[in-house]
N, C-alpha and C positions, 0 to 999 in steps of 0.2 A: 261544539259543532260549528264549521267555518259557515256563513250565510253565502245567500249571494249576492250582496251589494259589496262585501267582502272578497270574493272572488275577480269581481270586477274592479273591486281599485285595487287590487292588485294590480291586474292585466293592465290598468291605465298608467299608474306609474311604474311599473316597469318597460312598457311599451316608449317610454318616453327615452330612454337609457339603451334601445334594439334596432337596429335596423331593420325596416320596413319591408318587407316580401317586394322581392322586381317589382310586379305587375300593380304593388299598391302604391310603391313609391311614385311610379308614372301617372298614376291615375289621377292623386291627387288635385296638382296644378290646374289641370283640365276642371276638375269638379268647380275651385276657384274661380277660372276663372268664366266658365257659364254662370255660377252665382252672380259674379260681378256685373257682368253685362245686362243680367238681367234687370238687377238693382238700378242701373244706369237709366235703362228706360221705360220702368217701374217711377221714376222720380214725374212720368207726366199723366202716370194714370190721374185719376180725378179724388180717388180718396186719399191720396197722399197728398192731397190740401189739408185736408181733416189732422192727417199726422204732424205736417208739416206745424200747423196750429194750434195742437197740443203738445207739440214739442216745446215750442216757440214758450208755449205759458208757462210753462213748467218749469223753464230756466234753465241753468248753471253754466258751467262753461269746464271744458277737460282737454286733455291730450287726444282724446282718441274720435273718427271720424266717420260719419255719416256722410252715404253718397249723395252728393247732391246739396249739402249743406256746409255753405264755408267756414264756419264758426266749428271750431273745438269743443268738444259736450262731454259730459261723464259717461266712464265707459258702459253705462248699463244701458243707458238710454242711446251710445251708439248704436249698442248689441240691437234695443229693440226695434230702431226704423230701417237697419240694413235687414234685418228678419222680415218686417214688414214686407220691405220693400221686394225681398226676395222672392214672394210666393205670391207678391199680386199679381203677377199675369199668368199665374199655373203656367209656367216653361220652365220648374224648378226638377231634379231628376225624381228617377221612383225607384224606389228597390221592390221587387218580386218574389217570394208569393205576400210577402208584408204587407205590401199597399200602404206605403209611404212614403214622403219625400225628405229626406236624410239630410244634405247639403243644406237646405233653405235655413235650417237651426243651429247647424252645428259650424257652418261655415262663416256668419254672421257674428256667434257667442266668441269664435275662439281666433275673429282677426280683432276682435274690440278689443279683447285679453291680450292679444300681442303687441298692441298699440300701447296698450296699459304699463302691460310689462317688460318694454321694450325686448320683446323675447326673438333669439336669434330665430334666421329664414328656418332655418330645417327643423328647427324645437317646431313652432309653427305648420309645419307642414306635419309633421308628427302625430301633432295635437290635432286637426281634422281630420287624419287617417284614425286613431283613435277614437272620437267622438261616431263619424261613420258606424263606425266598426260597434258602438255600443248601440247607437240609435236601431242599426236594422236587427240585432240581438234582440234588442228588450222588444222590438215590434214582432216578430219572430215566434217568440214567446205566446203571443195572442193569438197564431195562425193555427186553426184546428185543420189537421192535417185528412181527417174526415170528410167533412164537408167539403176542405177546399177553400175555405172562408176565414178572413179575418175576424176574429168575436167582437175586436175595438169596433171595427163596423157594424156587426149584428146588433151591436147595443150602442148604436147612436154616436161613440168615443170618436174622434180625432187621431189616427195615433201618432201623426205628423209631428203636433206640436206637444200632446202627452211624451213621447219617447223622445221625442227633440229636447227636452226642458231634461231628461233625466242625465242622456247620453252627453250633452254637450256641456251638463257641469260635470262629468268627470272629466271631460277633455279639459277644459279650463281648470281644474284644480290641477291636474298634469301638467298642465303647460304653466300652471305658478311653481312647478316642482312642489306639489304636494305631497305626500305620505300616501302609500296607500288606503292608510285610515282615513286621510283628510279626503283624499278622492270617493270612499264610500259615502263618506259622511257628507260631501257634496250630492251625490246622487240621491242619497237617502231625505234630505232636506226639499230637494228638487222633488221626490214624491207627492211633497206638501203644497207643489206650486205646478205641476201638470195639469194641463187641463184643456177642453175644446171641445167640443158637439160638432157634427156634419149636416145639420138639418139643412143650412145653406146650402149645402150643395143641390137639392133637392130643388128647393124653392124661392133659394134667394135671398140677397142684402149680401153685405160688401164684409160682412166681419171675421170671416173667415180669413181674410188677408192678412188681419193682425195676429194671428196664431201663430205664426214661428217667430214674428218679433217678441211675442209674451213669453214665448220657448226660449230666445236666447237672450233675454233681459233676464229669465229666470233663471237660467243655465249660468250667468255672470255672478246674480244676486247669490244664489246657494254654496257655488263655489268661495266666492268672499264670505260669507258668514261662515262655512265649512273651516276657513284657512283664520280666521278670526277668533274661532274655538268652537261654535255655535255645534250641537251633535244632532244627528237623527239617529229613528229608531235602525238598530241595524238588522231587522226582519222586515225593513219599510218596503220590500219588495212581494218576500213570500209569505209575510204573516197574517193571521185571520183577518186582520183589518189594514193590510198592507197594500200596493199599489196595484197588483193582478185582484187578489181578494175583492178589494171595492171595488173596481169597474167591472170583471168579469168573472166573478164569483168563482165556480170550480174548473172555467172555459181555457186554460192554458196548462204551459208546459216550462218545466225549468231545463228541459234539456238543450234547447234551442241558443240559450244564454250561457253555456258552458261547453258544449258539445266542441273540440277541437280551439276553444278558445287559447287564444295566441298562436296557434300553428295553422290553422285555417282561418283564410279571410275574406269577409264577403265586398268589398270595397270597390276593386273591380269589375265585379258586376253588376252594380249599380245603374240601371237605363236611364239613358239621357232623352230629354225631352224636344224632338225635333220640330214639332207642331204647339203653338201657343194655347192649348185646349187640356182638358181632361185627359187624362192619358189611356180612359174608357173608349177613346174617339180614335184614336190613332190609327187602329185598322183600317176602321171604316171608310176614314181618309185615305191614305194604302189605296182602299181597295177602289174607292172613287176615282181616285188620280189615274189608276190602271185603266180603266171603264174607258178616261176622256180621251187616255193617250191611246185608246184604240177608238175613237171617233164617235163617242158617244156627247152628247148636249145637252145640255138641261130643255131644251125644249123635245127633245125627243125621248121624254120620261114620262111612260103611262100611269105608273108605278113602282114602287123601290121600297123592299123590305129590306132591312139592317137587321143580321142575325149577332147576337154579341152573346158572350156569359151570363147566364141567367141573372146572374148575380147584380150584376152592372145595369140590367137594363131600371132600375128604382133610380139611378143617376142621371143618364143620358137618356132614356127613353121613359120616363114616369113623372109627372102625370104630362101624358102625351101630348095634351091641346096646349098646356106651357111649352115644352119641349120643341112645340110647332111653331110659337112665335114668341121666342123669346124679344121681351123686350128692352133690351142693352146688348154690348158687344162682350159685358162678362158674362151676360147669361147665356149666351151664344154656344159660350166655351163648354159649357158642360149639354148640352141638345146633340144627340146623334143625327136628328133630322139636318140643323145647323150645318154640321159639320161636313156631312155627304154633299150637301147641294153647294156650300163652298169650296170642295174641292170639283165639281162639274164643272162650277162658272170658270175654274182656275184662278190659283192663288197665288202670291207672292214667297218671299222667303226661301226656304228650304223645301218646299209645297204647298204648304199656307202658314205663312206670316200674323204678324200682328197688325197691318194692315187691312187683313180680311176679318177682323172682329171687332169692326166697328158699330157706334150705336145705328150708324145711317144703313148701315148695311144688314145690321138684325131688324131691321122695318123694310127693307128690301122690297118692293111688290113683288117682284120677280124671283125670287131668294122665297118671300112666302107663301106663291105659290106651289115650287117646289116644294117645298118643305109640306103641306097638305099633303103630297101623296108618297111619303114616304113614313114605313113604319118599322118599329123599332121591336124585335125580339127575342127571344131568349133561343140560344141553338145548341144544339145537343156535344154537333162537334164542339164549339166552342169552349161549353161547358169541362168536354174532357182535357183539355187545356189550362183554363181557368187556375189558378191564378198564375201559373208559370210564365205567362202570355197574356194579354191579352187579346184575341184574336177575330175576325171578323168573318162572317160571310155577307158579303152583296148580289142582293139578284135584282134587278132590273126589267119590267117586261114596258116594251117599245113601245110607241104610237103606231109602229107597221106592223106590231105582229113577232116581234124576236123578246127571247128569251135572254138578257146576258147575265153573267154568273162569274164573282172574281170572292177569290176565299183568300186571305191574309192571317196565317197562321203564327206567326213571329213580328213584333212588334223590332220595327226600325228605332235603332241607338241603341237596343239591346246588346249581351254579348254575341248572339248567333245575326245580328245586323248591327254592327255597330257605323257609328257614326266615324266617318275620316278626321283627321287634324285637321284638314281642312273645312270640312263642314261646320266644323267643330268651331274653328278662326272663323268661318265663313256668319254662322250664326253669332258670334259676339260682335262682329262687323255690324253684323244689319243693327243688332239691337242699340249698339251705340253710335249708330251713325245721326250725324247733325246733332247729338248732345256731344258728344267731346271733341276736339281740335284733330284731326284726322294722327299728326303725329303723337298726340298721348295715346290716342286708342292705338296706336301700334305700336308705343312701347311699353303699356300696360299687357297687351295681348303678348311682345317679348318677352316682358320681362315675368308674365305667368307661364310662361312655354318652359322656362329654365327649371332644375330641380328643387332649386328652394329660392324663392321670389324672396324679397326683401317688402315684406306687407307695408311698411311706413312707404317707400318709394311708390310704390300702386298706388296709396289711399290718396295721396298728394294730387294725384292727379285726377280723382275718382268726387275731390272735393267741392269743385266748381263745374257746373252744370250749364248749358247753354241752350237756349230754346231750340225746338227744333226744324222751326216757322220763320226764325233769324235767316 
């Protein structure tokens, strides 16, 4: 009986040998190169000191490169600080009804791989349509079509950097031109190295950052020990103590990992992340934004319920009196209160930036008071939605007496709103502005616009960092 980690390195090394569907061949680049930008000005958050200096102890020196770091390093340890670096400012994408961020692991694991293996543009570009394409599979897999709910999340799991760690060592075993067998046997080994909890989200601390760099140092690690000889079990997915088994005991499904695999593909649908926040937030903001451009103010707010997916509101709206005043700009990101009254005051960016989620600005007086009279709940509409969407209702009732009401039912970057090329250029602009030399940032943003980028020419310029206070 064929398994399915067996099915899937199939699908990976063959994939590698096919030309990619229109819409995923395009899509790619783009996916790139929002990772990249994001990585770029991820190099000034405050815990990539922390990486920065457990990088630094740790030593060695290699081919392959970290943004932000001029020194050459081993590829695993590139894998891990660009993953890091990917998903610290939550503006990494999300795939839908999954509820996870795909790019941040797989995009990280499989340029370290290319740097590694000097592997041509389009093998590369290949290999993270691939990896993609496994990550929101295996997350997939965990969405109970029931509820409406992902089980990874009902039980505390991660599945960002769990499915990240699985799906991006079979891209990198493909992109070493592995075997089929070798690519199962990389994902099967990566079962033994998945891992991540969400409490953070919840209530905080910064650790949650490093879960796609542990995803794609594991996704590098598994795939080399795979291609080395090293075997997993080949039931390490579906068996009684295999990787759905142990996290979500009888809560999944294998059809979602198989179902039209190779001939349907979910790659371009993948939402992009326009707002630097939770992606629980993004209506609310929507729908705030709407409120101001019809003349509404933050001091003319008596009151403000945020109606969201029941589901969501344990993230952005629980426990409420945290969520009221967060204390940092990372904690900010995940507060629906946060997020409503920064998009009143008016934001930067695309609608609000990473500007507006600053520490000075989650202590806001003004920002805090607001944020008191706004409440965060579960909506019915929204719910029938849920997960397809994430979707929002705002009502607002005035200091004079008015009622206002703005409902956001599609989530902006999605497929049914997507983001433009140029929002697209426009958001990797902002993020790398004042860290890179204005002409590498435009011909790193060139030369990822093309069908298959030349990853070593990017990385080159991706390697030196400049303050952005210079």
């Amino acid at each position: 009986m064929t398994t399915l980690l067996e099915r899937l390195g199939r699908f990976a090394a063959d994939s590698m040998h096919r030309p990619l569907p229109a819409d995923v061949a395009a899509s790619v680049p783009g996916r790139v190169l929002d990772i990249l930008g994001i990585c770029v000005r991820a190099t000034e958050v405050d815990s990539t000191d922390a990486i920065r200096t457990f990088v630094q102890r740790q030593g060695g020196i290699g081919r392959c490169t970290a943004v932000g770091f001029a020194s050459g390093m081993p590829v695993t340890t590139a894998a891990f600080v660009n993953g890091v670096l990917a998903h610290s400012l939550d503006y990494d994408d999300t795939h839908l009804p999954s509820i996870l961020h795909p790019s941040a692991s797989v995009v990280p694991a499989v340029l370290a791989a290319a740097e590694e293996y000097g592997s041509a543009p389009h093998d590369t570009m290949n290999a993270v349509a691939i990896g993609l394409e496994l990550v929101v599979r295996l997350g997939m897999a965990g969405y109970d079509q029931a509820s409406h709910q992902s089980e990874f999340f009902e039980h505390g799991w991660h599945a960002t950097s769990m499915c990240g760690a699985i799906g991006a060592a079979g891209a990198v075993a493909a992109l070493a031109q592995g075997t089929a067998e070798e690519c199962a046997h990389a994902m099967a080994i990566a079962c033994s190295m998945a891992s991540g909890i969400i409490e953070a989200n919840r209530t905080g601390g910064t650790v949650k950052r490093i879960h796609c760099g542990w995803a794609a140092q594991a996704a590098v690690t598994a795939a080399q020990l795979a291609l080395a000889g090293l075997t997993g079990a080949p039931t390490a997915l579906e068996g009684r103590f295999g990787f759905y088994g142990a996290t979500l005991r009888d809560k999944w499904s294998p059809d979602p990992l198989l179902d039209g695999l190779g001939t349907e593909w979910n790659v371009a649908d993948i939402f992009y992340k326009p707002y630097p926040a939770n992606h629980f937030t993004h209506a609310g903001i929507d729908a705030a934004i709407a409120l101001r451009s019809q003349g509404l103010r933050p001091e003319h707010v008596a009151s403000a319920t945020l109606g969201v997916a029941t589901a969501t509101v344990r993230t952005i709206g629980d426990p409420i009196d945290v969520k009221r005043t967060p204390p940092t700009g990372y904690a900010a990101q995940f507060s629906g209160p946060y997020t409503v009254a920064a998009a009143l005051f008016g934001g930067g960016g695309l609608g609000l930036g990473l500007d507006d989620f600053t520490d000075t600005l989650a202590n806001d007086p003004r920002r805090r008071e607001l944020m008191k009279k706004i409440t965060v709940v579960g909506d019915a509409a929204c719910d029938a939605v849920y997960p397809y969407e994430f979707p929002a209702v705002l009502t607002v009732d005035t200091i004079d007496g008015r009622e206002l009401h703005c409902a956001v039912m599609e989530n902006r970057g999605g497929p049914r709103r997507p983001l433009s090329n140029a929002e697209l250029r426009g958001k990797f602009e902002q993020n790398v502005d004042g860290l890179l030399k204005p002409d590498a940032a435009a011909l790193v943003a060139d030369v990822l616009t093309s069908a298959a980028p030349d990853v070593r020419v990017v990385m080159t310029h991706l390697a030196s960092i400049e303050s952005s206070e210079s």
